[in-house]
C-alpha positions in Angstrom: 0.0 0.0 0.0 2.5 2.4 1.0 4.6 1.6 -2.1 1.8 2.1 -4.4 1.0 5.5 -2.8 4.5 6.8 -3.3 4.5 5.7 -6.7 0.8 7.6 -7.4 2.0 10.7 -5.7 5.8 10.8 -7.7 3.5 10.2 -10.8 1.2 13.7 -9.7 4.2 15.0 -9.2 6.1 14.3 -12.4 3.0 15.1 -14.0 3.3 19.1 -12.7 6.7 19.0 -13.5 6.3 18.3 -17.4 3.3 20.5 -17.5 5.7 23.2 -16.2 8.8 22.7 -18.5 5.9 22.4 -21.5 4.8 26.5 -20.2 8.4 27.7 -19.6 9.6 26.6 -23.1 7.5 29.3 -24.7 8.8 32.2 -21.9 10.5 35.5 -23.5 12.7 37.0 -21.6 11.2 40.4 -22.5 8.5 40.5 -21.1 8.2 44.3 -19.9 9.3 44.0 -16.3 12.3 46.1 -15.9 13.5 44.6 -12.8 14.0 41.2 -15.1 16.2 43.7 -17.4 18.2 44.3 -14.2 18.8 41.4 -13.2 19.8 40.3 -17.0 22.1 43.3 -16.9 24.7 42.4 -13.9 24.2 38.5 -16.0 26.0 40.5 -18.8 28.3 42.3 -16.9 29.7 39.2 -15.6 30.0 37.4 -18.9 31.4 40.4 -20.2 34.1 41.0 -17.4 34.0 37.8 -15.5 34.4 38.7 -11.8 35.0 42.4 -12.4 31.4 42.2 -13.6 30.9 43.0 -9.3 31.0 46.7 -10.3 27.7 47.7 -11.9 28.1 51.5 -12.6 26.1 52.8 -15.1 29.5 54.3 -17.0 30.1 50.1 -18.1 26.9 49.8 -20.3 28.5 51.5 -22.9 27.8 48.6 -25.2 24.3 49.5 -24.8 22.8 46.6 -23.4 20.6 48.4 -20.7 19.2 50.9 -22.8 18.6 48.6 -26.0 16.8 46.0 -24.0 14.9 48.9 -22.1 13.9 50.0 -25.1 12.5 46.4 -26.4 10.2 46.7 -23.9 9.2 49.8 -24.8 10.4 51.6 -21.4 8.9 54.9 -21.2 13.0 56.9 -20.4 15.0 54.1 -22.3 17.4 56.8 -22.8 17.0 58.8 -19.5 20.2 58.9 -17.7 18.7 57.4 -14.5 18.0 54.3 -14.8 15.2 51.8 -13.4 16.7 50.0 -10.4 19.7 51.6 -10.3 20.8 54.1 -7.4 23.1 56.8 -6.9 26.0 56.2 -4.0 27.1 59.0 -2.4 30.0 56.9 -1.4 31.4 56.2 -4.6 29.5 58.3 -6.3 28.5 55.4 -9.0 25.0 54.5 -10.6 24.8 50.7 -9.3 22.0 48.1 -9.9 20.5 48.2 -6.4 20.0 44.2 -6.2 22.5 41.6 -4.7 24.5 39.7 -7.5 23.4 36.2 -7.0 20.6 36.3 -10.0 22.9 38.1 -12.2 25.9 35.1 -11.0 23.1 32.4 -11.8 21.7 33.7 -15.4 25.8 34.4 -15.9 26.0 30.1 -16.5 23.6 30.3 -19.4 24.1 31.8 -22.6 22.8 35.0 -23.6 19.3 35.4 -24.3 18.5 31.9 -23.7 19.1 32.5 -19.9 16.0 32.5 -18.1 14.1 29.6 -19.0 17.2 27.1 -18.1 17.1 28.8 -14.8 13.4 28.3 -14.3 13.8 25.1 -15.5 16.6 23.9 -13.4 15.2 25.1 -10.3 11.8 23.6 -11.0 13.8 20.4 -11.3 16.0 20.3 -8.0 12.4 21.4 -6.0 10.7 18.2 -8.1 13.6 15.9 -6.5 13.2 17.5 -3.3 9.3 16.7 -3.2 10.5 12.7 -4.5 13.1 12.6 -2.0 10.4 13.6 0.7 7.5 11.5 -0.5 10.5 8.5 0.0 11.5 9.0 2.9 7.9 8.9 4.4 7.3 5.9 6.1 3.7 6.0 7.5 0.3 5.8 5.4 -0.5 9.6 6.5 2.4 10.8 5.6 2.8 9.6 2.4 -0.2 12.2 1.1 1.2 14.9 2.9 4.5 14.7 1.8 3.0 14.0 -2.2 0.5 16.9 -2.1 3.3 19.5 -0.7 5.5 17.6 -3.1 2.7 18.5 -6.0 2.3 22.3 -4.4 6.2 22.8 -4.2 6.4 22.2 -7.5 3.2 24.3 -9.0 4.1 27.7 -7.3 7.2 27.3 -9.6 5.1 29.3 -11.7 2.9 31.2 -9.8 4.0 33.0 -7.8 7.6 32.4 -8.2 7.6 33.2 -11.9 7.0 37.3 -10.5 10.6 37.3 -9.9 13.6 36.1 -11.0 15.5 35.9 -7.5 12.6 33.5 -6.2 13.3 30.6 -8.5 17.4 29.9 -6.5 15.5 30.9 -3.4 12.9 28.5 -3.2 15.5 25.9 -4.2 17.7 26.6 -1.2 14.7 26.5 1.1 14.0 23.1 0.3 17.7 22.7 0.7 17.7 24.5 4.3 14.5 22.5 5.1 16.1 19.0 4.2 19.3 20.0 6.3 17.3 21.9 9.4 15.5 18.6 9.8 18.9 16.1 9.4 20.5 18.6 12.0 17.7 19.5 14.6 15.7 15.4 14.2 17.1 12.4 16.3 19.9 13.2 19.5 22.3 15.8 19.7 25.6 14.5 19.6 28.3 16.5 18.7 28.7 14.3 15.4 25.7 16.5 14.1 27.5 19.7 15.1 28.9 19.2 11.0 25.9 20.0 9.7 25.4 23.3 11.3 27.9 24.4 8.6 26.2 24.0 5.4 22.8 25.1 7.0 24.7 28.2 7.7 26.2 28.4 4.3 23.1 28.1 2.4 21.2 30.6 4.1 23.7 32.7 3.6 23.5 32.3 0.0 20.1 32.9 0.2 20.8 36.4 0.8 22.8 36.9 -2.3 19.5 36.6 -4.4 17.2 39.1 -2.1 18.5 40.9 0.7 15.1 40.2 2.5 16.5 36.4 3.1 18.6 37.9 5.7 16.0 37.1 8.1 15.4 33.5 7.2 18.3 33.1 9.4 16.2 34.8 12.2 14.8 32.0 13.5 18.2 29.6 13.4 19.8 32.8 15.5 17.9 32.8 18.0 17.5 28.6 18.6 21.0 28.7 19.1 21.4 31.8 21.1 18.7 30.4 23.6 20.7 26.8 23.4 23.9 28.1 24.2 22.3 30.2 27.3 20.5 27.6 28.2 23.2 25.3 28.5 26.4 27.5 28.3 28.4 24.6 27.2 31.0 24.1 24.4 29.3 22.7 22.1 26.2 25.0 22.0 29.4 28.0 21.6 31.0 26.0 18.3 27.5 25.3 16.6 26.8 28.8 16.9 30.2 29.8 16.1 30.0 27.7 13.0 26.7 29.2 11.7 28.0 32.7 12.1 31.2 31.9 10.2 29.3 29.4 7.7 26.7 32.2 7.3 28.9 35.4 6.4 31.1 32.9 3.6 27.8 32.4 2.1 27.3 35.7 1.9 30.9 36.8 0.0 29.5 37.6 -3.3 26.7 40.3 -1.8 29.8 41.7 0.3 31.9 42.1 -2.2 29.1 43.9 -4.5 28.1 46.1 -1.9 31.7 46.9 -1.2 32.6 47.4 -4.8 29.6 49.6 -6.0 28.7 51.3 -2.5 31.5 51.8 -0.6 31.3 49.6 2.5 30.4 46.1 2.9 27.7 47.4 5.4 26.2 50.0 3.3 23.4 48.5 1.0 23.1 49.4 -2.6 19.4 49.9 -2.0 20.7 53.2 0.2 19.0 56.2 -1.1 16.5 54.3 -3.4 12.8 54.5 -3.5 12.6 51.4 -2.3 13.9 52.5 1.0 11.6 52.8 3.0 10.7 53.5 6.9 8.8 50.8 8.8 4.9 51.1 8.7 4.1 50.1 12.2 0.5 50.6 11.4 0.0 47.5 9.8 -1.6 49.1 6.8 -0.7 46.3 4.7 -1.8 43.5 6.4 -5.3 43.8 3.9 -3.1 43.3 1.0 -1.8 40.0 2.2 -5.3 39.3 3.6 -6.6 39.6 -0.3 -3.7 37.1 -1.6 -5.1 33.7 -0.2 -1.9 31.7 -1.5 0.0 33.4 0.7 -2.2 33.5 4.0 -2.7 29.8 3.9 1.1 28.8 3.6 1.6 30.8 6.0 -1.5 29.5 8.3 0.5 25.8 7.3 3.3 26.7 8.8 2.0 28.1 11.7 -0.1 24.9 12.6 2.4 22.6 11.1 5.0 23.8 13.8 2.5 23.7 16.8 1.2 20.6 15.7 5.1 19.1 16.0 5.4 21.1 19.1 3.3 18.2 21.1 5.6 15.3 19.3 8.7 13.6 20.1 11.9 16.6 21.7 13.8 16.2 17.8 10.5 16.9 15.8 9.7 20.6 18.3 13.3 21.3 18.2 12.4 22.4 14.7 9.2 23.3 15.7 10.4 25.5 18.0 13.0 27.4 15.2 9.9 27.3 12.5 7.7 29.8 14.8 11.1 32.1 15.8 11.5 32.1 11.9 8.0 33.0 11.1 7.4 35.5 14.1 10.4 37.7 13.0 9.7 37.3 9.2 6.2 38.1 9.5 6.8 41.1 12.2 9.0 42.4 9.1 7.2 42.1 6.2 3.8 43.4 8.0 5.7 46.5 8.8 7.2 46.9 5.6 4.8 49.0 3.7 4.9 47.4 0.2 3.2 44.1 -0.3 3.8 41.8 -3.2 2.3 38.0 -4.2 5.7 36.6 -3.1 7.5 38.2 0.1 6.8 35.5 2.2 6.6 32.7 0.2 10.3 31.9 1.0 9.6 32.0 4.6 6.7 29.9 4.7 8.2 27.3 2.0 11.4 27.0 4.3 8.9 26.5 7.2 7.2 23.8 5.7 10.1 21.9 4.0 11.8 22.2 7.7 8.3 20.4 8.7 8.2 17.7 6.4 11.3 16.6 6.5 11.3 16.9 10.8 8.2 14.5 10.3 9.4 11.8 8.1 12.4 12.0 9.7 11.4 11.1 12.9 9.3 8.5 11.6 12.4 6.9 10.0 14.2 6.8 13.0 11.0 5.7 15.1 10.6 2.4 13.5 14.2 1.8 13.6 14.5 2.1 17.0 11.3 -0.6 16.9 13.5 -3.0 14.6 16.4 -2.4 16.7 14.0 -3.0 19.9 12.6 -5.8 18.7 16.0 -7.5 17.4 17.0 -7.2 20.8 14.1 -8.4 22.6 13.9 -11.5 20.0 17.9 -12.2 20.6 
């Protein structure tokens, strides 16, 4: 039974994933949305100056890429000297794309104007292997659905919503990559043997941050688990892990460092400084109605939120996660409810890594359950 019911729910699966490659074969990468032109732009900077493609002045587009594809989509000031997502640093006084490198690194691998679609593609891919590798390591009748319909979902919002921007598609793929490695390092005891995968937990949220600076906080939640822990216990151990993150964390973060110390200055000072995105916090709440009016949003959010209570009640290596799920989600959503834009994807990376973190916590646990029971019942039989 249970093997059948993986097999039906891998089939669903596959079956979103070829519907998906079928849509993103026909995509154009023009499709009006300067902030996509952006993001093509620091791609061409790096394949037109390798690692000095970092500095993203305005002065280096004298090939006319910006302006020539600004004008393909019939942008309003092709020609204007100030550019769409581009701000002026005092610092250095350059014009700079405002966003972190990481897109620009990843479109960088493909060949020019065939570069989104293999990205989209890719990505949609590694999150279908993720929602297999899930949907196998379930053990128990009820989990099997729930790991094959979040499988199924995972794979749909590859397209909507994640199709709005261009830095969701390597975002969502490292949350289900933070979510697989949260639950191998948080499920099952704590010996210091687990201490080596704090590192590459660390690292990939980290790189997270290279594609939208707003992934800074998905490490909110991780921060604070191990700040408590080491408290808590103020023992060796609980120092290193937390040493580790912290050191794992900021190498992940190298390329955005070096961008922001390139084109603004200071490693510290954002290229976003200035810009009209910039904006104060909105401690009103005024945009909670916009997030009320995107459903999609609200109830992956509302999953997460029961998903990690509901583990909190469960065995101490399923609520350890538990427990860093609601830290995560309480800071991310304190932020983006403050933040006085709303779109159809700012939290979509928090609650994805949420729920990955989940799933994998729960079939985790139930792998290592019933071997305990074989293991029990070896030894009572012996």
């Amino acid at each position: 039974m249970a093997r059948s019911l993986k097999a039906v729910f891998g089939f669903l699966c596959l079956a979103v994933l070829a519907s998906h490659l079928w849509a993103m074969s026909g995509w154009n990468e023009d499709r009006g949305v300067y902030d996509d032109i952006c993001y093509l732009r620091q791609a061409h900077l790096f394949q037109r100056f390798g690692l000095a493609g970092f500095d993203t002045d305005i002065s280096r587009d004298d090939d006319g890429y910006l302006t020539s594809k600004l004008n393909a989509i019939g942008y309003p000031t092709w020609n204007d000297a100030t550019r769409p997502c581009h701000n002026l640093m005092r610092a250095t006084g350059k014009l700079v794309i405002q966003y972190p490198p990481g897109v620009g690194l990843v479109l960088a691998l493909f060949p020019a104007g065939h570069q989104v679609v293999p990205m989209y593609m890719l990505a949609t891919i590694a999150v279908f292997g993720f929602a297999l590798l899930a949907i196998f390591l379930a053990r128990k009748i009820n989990s099997i659905p729930i790991a094959g319909v979040f499988g199924c979902l995972a794979v749909y919002l590859m397209i909507n919503p994640v199709k709005a921007s261009y830095s969701m598609a390597p975002t969502v793929v490292l949350c289900a990559l933070a979510g697989f490695l949260t639950a191998r390092w948080l499920s099952g005891p704590q010996h210091d043997s687990r201490i080596g995968l704090i590192m590459p937990l660390g690292f990939v949220l980290g790189l997270a941050v290279n594609f939208r600076l707003a992934n800074l906080f998905l490490a909110a939640g991780y921060c604070l688990f191990l700040l408590v822990a080491f408290l808590k216990s103020r023992k060796a151990p609980q120092f290193l892990q937390g040493a580790l993150f912290a050191i794992a964390f900021v190498a992940g973060l190298a390329p955005t460092i070096a961008s922001h110390t390139i084109n603004a200055g200071s490693p510290l000072t954002s290229t976003y400084s200035g810009g009209p995105d910039v904006k104060p916090l909105d401690l009103s709440f005024s945009v909670v109605s916009d997030y009320l009016h995107d459903p999609l949003q609200v109830v992956l959010l509302l999953l997460g939120i029961a998903g990690s209570l509901w583990l909190l009640g469960r065995e101490d290596s399923a609520r350890r996660v538990a427990l860093v799920t609601l830290g995560n989600l309480a800071v991310n959503l304190a932020f983006f409810l403050t933040h006085p834009i709303a779109t159809p994807y700012y939290t979509i990376p928090i609650a994805l890594l949420s729920l990955w973190s989940l799933l994998f916590a729960l079939v985790l646990q139930e792998r290592e359950s019933s071997g305990q029971r074989f293991v029990e019942r070896a030894t009572s039989a012996g």
